[in-house]
SEDOTOR-548904 format. One record per residue (C-alpha): residue number from 1; residue in one letter; x negated, y negated, z. Coordinates in pm, 1 decimal, m for minus. Example, Ala and Ser with C-alpha at 12.3 -4.5 7.8 and 13.67 -1.06 7.14 Angstrom:
REC   resi   resn       east      north         up
REC      1      A    m1230.0      450.0      780.0
REC      2      S    m1367.0      106.0      714.0
This chain:
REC   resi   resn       east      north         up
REC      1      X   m11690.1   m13112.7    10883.2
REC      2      X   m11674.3   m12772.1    11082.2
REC      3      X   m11799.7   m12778.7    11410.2
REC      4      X   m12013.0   m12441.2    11561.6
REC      5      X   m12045.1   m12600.8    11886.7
REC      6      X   m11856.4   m12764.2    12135.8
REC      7      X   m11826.1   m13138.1    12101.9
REC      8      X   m11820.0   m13159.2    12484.7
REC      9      X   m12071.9   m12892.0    12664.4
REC     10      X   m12204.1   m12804.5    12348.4
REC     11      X   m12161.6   m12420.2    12371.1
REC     12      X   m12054.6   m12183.5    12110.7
REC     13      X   m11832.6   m12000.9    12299.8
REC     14      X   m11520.6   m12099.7    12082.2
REC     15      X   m11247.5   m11894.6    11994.9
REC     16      X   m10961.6   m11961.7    11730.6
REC     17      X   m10650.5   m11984.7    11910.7
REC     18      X   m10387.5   m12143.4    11646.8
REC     19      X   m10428.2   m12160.7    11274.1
REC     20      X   m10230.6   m12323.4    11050.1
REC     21      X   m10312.4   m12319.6    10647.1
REC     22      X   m10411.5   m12670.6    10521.5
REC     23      X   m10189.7   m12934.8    10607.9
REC     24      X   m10221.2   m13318.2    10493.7
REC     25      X   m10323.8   m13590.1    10761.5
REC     26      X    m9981.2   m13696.9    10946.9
REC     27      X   m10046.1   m14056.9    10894.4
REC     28      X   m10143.2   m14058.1    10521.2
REC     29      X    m9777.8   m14200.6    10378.1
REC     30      X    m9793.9   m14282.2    10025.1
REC     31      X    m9602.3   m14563.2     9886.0
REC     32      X    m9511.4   m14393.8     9530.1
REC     33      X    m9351.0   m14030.3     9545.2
REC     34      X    m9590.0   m13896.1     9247.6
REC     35      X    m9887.0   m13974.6     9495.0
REC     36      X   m10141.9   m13710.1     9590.6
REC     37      X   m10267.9   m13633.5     9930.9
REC     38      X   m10577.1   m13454.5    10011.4
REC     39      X   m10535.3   m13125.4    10246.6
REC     40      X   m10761.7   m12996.0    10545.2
REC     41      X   m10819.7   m12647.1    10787.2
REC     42      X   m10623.8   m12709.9    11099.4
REC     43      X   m10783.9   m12500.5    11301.8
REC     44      X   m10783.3   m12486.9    11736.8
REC     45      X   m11054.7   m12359.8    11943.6
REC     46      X   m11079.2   m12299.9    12296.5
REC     47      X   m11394.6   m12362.2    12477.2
REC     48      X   m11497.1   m12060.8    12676.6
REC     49      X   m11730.7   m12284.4    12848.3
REC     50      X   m11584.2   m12590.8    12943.7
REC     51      X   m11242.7   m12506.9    12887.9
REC     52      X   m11146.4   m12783.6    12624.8
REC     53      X   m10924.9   m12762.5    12353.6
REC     54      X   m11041.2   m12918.1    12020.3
REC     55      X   m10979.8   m12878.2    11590.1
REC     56      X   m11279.0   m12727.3    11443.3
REC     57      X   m11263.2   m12966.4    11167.0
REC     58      X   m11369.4   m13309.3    11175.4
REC     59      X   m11231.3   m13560.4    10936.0
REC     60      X   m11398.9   m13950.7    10870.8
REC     61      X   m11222.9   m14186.3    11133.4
REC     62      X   m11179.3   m14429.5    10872.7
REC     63      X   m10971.6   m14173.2    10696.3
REC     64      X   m10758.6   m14160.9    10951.9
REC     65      X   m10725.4   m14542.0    11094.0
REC     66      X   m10844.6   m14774.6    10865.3
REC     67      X   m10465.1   m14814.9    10750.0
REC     68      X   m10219.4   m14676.0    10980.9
REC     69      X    m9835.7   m14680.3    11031.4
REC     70      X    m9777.3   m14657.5    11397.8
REC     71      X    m9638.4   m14973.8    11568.1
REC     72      X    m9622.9   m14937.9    11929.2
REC     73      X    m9440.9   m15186.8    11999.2
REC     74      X    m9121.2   m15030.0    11763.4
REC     75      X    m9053.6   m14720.5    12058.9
REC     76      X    m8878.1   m14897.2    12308.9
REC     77      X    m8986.9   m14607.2    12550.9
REC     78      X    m9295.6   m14675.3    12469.4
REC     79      X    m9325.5   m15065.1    12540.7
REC     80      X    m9106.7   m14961.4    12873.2
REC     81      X    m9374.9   m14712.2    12968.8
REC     82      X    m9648.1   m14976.8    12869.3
REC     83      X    m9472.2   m15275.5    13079.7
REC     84      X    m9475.5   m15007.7    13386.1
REC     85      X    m9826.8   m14921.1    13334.8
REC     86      X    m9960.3   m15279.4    13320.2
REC     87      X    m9758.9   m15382.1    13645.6
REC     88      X    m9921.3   m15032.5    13830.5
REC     89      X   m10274.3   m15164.8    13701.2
REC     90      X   m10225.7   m15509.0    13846.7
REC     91      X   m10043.7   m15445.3    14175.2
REC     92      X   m10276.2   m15102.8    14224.7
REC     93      X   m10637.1   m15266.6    14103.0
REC     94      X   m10601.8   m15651.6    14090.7
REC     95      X   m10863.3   m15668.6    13797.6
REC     96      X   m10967.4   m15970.9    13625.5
REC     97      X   m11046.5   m15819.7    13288.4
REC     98      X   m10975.6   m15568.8    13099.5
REC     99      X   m11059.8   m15415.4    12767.4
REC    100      X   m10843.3   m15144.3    12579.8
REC    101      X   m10973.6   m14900.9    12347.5
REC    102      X   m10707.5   m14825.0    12089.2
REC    103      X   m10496.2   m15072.0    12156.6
REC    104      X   m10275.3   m15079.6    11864.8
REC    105      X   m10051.7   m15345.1    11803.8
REC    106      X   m10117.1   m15476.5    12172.6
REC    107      X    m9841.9   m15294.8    12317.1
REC    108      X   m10022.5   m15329.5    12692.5
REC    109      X   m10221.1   m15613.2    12691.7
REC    110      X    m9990.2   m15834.8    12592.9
REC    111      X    m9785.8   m15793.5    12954.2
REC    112      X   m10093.6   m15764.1    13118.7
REC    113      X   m10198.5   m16099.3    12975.8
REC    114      X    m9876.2   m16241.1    13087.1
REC    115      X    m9961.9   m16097.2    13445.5
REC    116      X   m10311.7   m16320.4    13432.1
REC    117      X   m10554.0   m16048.0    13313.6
REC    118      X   m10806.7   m16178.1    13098.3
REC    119      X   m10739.4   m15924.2    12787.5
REC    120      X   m10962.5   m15787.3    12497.2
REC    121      X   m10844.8   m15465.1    12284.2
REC    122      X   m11060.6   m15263.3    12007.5
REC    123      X   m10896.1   m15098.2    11750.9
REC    124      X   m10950.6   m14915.3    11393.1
REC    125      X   m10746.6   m15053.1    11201.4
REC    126      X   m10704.3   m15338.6    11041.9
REC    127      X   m10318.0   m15344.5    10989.6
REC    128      X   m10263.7   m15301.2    11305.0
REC    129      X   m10456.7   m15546.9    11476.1
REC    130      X   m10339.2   m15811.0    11288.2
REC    131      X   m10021.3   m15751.4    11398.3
REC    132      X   m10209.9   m15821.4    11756.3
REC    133      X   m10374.6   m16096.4    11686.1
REC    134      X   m10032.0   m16252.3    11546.7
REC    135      X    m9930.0   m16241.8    11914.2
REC    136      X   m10267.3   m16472.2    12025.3
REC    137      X   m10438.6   m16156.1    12178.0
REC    138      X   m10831.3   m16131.1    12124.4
REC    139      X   m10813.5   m15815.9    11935.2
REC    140      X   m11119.3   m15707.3    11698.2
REC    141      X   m11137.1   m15451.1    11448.2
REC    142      X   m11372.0   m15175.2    11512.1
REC    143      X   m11521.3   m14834.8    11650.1
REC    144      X   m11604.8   m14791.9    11983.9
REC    145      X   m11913.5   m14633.1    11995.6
REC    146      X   m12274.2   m14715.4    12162.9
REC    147      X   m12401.8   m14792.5    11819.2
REC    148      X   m12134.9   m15112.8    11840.6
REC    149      X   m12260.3   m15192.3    12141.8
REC    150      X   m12445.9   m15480.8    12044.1
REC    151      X   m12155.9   m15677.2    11945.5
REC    152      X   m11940.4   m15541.4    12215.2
REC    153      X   m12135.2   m15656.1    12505.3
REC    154      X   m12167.5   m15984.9    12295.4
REC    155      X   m11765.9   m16073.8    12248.0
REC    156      X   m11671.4   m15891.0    12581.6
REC    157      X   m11985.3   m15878.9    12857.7
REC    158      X   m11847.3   m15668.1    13152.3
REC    159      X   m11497.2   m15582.4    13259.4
REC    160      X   m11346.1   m15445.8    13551.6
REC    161      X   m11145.9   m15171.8    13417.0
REC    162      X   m11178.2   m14977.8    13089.8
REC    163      X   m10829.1   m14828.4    12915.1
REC    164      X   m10751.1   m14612.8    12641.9
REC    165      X   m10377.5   m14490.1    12625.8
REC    166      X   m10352.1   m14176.3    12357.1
REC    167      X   m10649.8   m14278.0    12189.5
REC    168      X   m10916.5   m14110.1    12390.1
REC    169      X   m10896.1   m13755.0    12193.1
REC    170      X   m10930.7   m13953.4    11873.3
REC    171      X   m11341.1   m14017.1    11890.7
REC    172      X   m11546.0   m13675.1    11745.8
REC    173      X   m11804.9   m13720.1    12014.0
REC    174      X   m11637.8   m13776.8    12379.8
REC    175      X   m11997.9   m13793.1    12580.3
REC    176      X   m12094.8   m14127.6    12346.1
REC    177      X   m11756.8   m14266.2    12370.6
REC    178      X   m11838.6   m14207.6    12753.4
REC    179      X   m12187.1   m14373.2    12734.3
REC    180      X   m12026.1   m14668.7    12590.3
REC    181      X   m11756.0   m14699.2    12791.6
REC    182      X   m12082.3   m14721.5    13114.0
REC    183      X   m12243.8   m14989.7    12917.7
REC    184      X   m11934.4   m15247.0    12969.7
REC    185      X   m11806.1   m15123.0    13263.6
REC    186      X   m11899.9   m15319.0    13614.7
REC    187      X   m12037.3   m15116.8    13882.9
REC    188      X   m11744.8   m15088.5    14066.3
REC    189      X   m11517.2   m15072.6    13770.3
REC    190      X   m11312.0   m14802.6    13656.7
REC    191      X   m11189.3   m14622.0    13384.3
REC    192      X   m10834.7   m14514.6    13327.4
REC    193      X   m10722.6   m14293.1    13072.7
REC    194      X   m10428.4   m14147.9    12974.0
REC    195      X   m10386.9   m13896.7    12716.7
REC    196      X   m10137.9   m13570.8    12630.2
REC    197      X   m10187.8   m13307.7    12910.1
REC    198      X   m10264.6   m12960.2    12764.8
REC    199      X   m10039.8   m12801.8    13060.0
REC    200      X    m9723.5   m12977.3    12841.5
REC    201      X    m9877.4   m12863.2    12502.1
REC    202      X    m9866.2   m12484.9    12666.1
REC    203      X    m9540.3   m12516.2    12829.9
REC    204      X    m9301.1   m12705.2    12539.9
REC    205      X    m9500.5   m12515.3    12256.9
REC    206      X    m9605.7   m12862.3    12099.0
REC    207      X    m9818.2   m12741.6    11832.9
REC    208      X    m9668.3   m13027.2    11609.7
REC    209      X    m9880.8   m13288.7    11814.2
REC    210      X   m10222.9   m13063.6    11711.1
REC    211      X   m10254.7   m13268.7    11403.0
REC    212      X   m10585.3   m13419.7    11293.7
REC    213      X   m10632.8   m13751.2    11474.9
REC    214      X   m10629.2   m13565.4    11812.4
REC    215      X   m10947.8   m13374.8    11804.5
REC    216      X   m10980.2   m13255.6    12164.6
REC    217      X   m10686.3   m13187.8    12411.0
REC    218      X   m10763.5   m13167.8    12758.1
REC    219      X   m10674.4   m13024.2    13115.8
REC    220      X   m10718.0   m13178.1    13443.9
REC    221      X   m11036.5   m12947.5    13470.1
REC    222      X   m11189.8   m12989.6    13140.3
REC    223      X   m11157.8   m13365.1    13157.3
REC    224      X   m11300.6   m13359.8    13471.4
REC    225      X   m11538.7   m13157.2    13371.7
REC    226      X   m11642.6   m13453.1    13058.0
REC    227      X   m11606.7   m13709.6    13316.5
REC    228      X   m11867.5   m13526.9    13579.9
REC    229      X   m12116.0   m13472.3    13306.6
REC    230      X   m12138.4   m13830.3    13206.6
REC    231      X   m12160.5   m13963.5    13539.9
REC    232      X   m11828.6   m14042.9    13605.8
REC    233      X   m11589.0   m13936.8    13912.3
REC    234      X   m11207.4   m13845.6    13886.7
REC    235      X   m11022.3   m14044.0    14158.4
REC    236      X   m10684.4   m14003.2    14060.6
REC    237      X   m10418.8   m13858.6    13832.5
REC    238      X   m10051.0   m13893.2    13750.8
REC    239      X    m9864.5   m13654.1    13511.1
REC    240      X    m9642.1   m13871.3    13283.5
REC    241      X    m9335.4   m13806.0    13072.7
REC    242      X    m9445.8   m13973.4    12777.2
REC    243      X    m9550.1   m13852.0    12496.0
REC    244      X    m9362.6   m13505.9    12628.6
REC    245      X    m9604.0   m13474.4    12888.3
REC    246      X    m9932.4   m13676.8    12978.1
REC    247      X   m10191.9   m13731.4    13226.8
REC    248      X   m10298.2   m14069.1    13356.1
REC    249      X   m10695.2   m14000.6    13489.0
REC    250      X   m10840.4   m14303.2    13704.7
REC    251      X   m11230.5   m14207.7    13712.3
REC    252      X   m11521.7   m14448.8    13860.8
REC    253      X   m11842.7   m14491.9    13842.4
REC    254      X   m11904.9   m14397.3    14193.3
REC    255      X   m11885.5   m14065.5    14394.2
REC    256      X   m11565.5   m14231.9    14614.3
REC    257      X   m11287.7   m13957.3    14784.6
REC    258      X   m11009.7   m13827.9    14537.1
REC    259      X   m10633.0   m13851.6    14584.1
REC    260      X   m10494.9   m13540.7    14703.8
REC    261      X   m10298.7   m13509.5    14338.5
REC    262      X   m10651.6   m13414.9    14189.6
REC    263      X   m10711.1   m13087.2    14381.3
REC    264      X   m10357.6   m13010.1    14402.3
REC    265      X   m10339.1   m13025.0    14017.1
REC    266      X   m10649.6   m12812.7    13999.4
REC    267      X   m10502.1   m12563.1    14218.1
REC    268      X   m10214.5   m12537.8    13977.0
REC    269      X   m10415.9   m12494.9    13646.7
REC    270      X   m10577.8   m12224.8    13827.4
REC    271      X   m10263.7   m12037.5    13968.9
REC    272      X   m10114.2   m12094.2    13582.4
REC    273      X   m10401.3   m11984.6    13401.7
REC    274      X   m10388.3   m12280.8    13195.5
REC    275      X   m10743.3   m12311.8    13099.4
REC    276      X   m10778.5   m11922.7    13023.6
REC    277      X   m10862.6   m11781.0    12662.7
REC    278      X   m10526.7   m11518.4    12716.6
REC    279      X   m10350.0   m11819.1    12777.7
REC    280      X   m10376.7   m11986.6    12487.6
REC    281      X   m10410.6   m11702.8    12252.3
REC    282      X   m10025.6   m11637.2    12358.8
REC    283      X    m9975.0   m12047.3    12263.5
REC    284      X   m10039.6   m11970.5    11912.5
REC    285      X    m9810.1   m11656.3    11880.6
REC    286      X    m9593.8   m11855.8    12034.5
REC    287      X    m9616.1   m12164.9    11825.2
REC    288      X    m9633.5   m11892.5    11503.7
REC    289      X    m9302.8   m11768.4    11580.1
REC    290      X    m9154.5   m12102.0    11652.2
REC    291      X    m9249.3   m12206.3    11268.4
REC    292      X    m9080.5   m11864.8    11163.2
REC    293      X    m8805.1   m11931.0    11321.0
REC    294      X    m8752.9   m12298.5    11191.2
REC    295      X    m8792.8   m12161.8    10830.0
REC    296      X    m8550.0   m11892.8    10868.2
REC    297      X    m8291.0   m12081.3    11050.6
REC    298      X    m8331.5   m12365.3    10775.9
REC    299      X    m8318.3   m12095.3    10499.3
REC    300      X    m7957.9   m12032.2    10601.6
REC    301      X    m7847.7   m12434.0    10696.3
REC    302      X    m7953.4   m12551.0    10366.5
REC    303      X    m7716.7   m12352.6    10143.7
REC    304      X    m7464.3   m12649.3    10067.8
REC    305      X    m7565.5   m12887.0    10375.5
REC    306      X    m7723.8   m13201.9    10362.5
REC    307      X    m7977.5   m13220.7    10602.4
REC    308      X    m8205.6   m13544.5    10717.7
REC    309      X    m8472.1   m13568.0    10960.9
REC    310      X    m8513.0   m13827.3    11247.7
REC    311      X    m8876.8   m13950.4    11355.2
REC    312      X    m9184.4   m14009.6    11054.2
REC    313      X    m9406.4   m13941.0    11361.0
REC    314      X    m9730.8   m13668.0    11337.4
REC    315      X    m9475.4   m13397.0    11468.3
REC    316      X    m9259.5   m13470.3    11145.3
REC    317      X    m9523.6   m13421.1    10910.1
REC    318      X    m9656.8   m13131.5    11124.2
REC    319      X    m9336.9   m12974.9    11049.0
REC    320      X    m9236.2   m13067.9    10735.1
REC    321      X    m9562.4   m12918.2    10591.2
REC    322      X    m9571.8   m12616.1    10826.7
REC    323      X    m9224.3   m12467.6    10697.8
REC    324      X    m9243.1   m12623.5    10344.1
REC    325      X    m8915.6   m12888.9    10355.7
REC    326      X    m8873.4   m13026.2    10063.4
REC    327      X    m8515.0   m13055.5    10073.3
REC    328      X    m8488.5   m13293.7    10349.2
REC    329      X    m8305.5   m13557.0    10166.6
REC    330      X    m8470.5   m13872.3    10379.4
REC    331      X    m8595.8   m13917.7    10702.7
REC    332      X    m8512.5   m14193.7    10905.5
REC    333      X    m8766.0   m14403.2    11119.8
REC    334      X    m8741.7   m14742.4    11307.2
REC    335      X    m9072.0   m14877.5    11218.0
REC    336      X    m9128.6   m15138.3    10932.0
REC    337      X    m9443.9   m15006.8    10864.3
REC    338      X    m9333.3   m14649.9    10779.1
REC    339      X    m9023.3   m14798.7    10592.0
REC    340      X    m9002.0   m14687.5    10205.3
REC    341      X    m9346.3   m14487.7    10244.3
REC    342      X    m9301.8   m14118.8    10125.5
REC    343      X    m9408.4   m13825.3    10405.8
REC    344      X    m9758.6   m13704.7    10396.8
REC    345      X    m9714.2   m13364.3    10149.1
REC    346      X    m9381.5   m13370.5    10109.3
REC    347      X    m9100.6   m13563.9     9853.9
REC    348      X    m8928.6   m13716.3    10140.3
REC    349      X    m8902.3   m14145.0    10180.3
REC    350      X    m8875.6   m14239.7    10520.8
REC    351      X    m8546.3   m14475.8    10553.3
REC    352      X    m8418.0   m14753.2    10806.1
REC    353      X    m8206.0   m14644.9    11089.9
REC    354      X    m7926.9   m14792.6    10922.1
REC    355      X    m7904.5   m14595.1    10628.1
REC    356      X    m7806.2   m14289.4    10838.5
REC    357      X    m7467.0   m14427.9    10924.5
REC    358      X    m7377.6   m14460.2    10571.4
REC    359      X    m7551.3   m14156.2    10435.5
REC    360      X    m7319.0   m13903.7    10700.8
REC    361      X    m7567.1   m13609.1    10651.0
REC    362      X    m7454.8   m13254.2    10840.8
REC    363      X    m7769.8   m13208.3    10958.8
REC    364      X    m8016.6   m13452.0    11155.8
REC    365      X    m8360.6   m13264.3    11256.9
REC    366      X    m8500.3   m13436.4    11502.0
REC    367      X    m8844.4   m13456.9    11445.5
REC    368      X    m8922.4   m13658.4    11702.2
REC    369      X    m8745.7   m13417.9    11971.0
REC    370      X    m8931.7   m13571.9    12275.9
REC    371      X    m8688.0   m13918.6    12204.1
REC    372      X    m8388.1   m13698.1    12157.3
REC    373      X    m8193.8   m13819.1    12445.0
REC    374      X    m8238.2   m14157.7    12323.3
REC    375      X    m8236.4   m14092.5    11969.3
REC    376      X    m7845.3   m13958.1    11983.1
REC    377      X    m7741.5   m14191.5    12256.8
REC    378      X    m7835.7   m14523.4    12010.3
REC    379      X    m7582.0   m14293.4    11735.5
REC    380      X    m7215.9   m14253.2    11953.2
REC    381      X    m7081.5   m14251.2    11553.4
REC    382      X    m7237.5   m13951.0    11390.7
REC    383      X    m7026.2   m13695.3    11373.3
REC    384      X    m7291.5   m13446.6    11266.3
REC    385      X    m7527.3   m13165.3    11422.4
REC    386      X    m7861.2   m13259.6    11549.1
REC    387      X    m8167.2   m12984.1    11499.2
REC    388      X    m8439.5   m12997.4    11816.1
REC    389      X    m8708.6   m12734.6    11749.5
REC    390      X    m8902.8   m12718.3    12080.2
REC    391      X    m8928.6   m12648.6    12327.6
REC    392      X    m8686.1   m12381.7    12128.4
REC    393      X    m8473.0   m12431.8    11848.5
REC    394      X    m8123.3   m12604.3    11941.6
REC    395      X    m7818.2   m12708.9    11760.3
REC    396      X    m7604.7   m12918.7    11916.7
């Protein structure tokens, strides 16, 4: 569905900044090679009023995570990052209970429920939250929305703090997400979100992470600006590495003072021009040329190399598609669910980590660039070159 208004403010003051022609959805993995996948606009807009970044077109959330093929819990940097965040919750807020909104496999509450939290998680799919459940968490399958509120408030009554960790640009209509989130939430609660910071998207080029599940990408100021407009007050934020660059935003339900880190990060956007139309228009030029050069550099490696990719993440199938490679040979990924599943739009199966030692390609692209440190320090034995294509395109 194509939006001709803002999802946030409502304006229709939107501008197409990047443009890509149809791509598939990054998580749709098909399990036989001969498979078909259906293909959809991916189009960005910038809000001239509200400054938030979003994809024009909509597409059905159970389309996108009724079945899905991200483990958390298989990223070591990601259950390191999750163990960190839990232990900052409890030593920062000392709260009692806590629900999670997309909480996938139950990558945070399980070591928040071994610090003592009571723990509840939501999540869309079902795959995945059996996986939860299998670890005794009270995990339920379902959207969060105020039309579920019903049986929300039922299972979970009021908690003390609300999370959602990556998830938050997933939900088509932020301001009822936002309502719902003020139904369960105490008083003095608070919300805490974290989610990929727009000022990283500008900076590292990462228009591989613009694929369909993340329908709005925010700044400091146009979350803020969300937040305000639903009653909510921004009390704190932390950039992040993860993810290549995130924002942790700690909002409550009350007008209390702000960390210093909240106007300083304001005054930042504003010296950068982050959340300017000229700004973002250069993004996709930007981003253009970095798929133009990724296809012509390719065009000249593949002659007589054999050439893998690293990473089945959104950014691989974001690239893969974008610059048409169909002669990556495999593409290796660590998690079981992925394993044996053929990329979305492209003849490629996605292989264990193992196979890689034995298969001695020339070429790795590393598709999942923002693990690249990791990613060649766990491979000492390869004797190959690794591809990174952003934040610009690197042989090494």
């Amino acid at each position: 569905m194509e939006i001709k208004n803002c999802r946030v403010c409502g304006s229709s003051s939107l501008e197409i900044v990047f443009e890509l022609r149809d791509v598939p959805l990054a998580g749709d993995f098909r399990t036989e090679i001969d498979q078909k996948n259906n293909f959809y606009p991916l189009v960005l807009l910038h809000c001239g009023n509200c400054f938030v970044l979003q994809l024009r077109d909509s597409v059905d959330m159970s389309d996108l995570f009724s079945n899905y093929f991200f483990s958390s819990s298989s990223v070591p940097n990601l259950v390191s990052h999750f163990r960190k965040f839990s232990k900052w919750i409890v030593d920062t807020y000392q709260p009692k209970k806590i629900l999670e909104i997309g909480c996938n496999d139950g990558v945070l509450l399980e070591p928040l429920a071994e610090l003592g939290v009571e723990v509840y998680g939501i999540d869309m799919s079902t795959n995945i939250t059996r996986l939860a459940n299998s670890k005794g968490l009270n995990v339920r399958v379902g959207k969060f929305a105020t039309s579920e509120m019903g049986w929300i408030k039922e299972w979970v009554d009021e908690v003390d703090i609300v999370t959602v960790s990556n998830a938050f640009p997933h939900n088509d209509n932020p301001n009822d997400f936002l309502n719902a989130v003020s139904q369960i939430l105490s008083k003095q609660g608070l919300l805490i979100i974290e989610f990929m910071y727009s000022g990283d998207l500008k900076t590292k080029l990462q228009w591989d992470s613009l694929y369909h599940e993340h329908i709005h990408i925010h700044s400091l100021k146009s979350i803020q600006h969300l937040l305000r407009s639903n009653d909510f007050f921004v009390l704190d934020v932390i950039q992040l590495p993860i993810h290549a660059g995130s924002l942790r935003v700690v909002a409550s339900r009350r007008p209390l003072e702000p960390s210093n880190s909240v106007s300083e990060l304001l005054a930042r956007e504003e010296t950068n021009g982050l959340n300017k139309l000229d700004s973002w228009l250069d993004f996709g030029l930007k981003s253009l040329e970095s798929i133009e050069t990724c296809i012509s550099e390719f065009n000249k490696l593949k002659q007589g190399s054999r050439i893998w990719a690293y990473g089945a993440s959104g950014r691989a199938s974001m690239w893969l598609n974008a610059c048409n490679m169909d002669f990556i040979e495999a593409i290796v990924d660590k998690s079981p669910l992925r394993n044996g599943k053929y990329m979305p739009g492209i003849p490629t199966q996605v292989v264990s980590v193992e196979s890689l030692e034995n298969a001695k390609p020339d070429y790795v692209f590393v598709t999942a660039w923002n693990y690249f440190t990791e990613i060649r320090s766990q491979h000492p034995k390869f004797t190959g070159n690794w591809i990174v294509p952003l934040p610009r395109f690197s042989i090494f």
